[in-house]
C-alpha positions, 0 to 999 in steps of 0.5 A, spaced: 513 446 543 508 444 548 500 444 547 500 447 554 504 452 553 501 459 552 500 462 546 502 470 545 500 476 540 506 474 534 503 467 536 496 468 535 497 473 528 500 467 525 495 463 526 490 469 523 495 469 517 494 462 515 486 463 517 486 469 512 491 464 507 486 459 507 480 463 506 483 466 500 485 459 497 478 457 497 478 452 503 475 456 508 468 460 507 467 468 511 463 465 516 469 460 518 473 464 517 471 470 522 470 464 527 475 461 527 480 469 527 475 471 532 476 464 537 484 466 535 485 471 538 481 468 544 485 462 544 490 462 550 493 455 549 498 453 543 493 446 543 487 452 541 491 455 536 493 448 532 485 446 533 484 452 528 489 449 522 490 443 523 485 442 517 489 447 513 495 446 509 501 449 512 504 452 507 503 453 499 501 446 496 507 442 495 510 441 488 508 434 485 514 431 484 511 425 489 506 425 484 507 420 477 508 424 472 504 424 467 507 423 459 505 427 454 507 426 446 511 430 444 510 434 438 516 438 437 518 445 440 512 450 439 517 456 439 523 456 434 530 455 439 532 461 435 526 465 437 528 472 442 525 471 449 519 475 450 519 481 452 516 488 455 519 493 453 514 496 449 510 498 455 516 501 458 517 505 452 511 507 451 512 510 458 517 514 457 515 518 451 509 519 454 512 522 460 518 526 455 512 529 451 508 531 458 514 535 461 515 537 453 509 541 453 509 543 460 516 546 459 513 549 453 507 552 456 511 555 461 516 558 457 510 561 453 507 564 459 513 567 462 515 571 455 508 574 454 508 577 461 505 583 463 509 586 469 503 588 474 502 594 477 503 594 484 501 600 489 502 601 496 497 601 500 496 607 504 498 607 511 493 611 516 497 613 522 495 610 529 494 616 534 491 613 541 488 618 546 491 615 553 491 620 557 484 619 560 486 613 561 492 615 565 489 621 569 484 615 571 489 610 574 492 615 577 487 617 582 485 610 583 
């Protein structure tokens, strides 16, 4: 790409997420950070977008393999080879009962509520029979 070239949104909203990436791994304070998004969504130009990064990462941290490895002594293996892999099903478990023994009660309840059920009397309400008084109002509009 050219430095020259115009930057649009999708280019500036990149540049803000590697900001806001940065920020959140430590290596940018909040003021520089709201700086440097606030001169992002300014920037017009690529070359201003890459001003705003070139002092970060472009990524995660790179896996040390190009590092030297370091050796530790090796005491043995601190879980038996025939161990079980560890696992969270308790957790799960735990869930599960919990909500069978919620809908349980509730099933319960409702059970109980609907057989101790009194019917409710209903009584219709009285209808007053509407009679309107037109007449005035018709000899009126026809001597208008």
């Amino acid at each position: 790409m050219n430095p020259a070239w115009l930057a649009g949104s999708a280019d500036r909203e990149r540049t803000v997420g590697v900001l806001r990436a940065g920020f959140t791994e430590g290596r940018l304070t909040q003021d520089e950070l709201d700086d440097r998004v606030t001169r992002a969504y300014a920037a017009r130009r690529y070359s201003e977008l890459w001003a705003l990064t070139a002092d970060l990462p472009s990524g995660p941290f790179p896996y040390p393999g190009a590092l030297p490895a370091l050796s530790y002594p090796q005491a043995g293996p601190a879980v038996p080879t025939d161990a079980e892999p560890v696992s969270n099903w308790h957790s799960a478990a735990a869930l599960v009962i919990t909500a069978l023994v919620i809908f349980t009660l509730a099933a319960l309840v409702t059970a109980i509520a609907t057989a101790h059920a009194q019917p409710v009397p209903v009584q219709p309400l009285p209808v007053q029979p509407f009679h309107a008084q037109l007449a005035p109002f018709i000899t009126r509009l026809g001597h208008a």
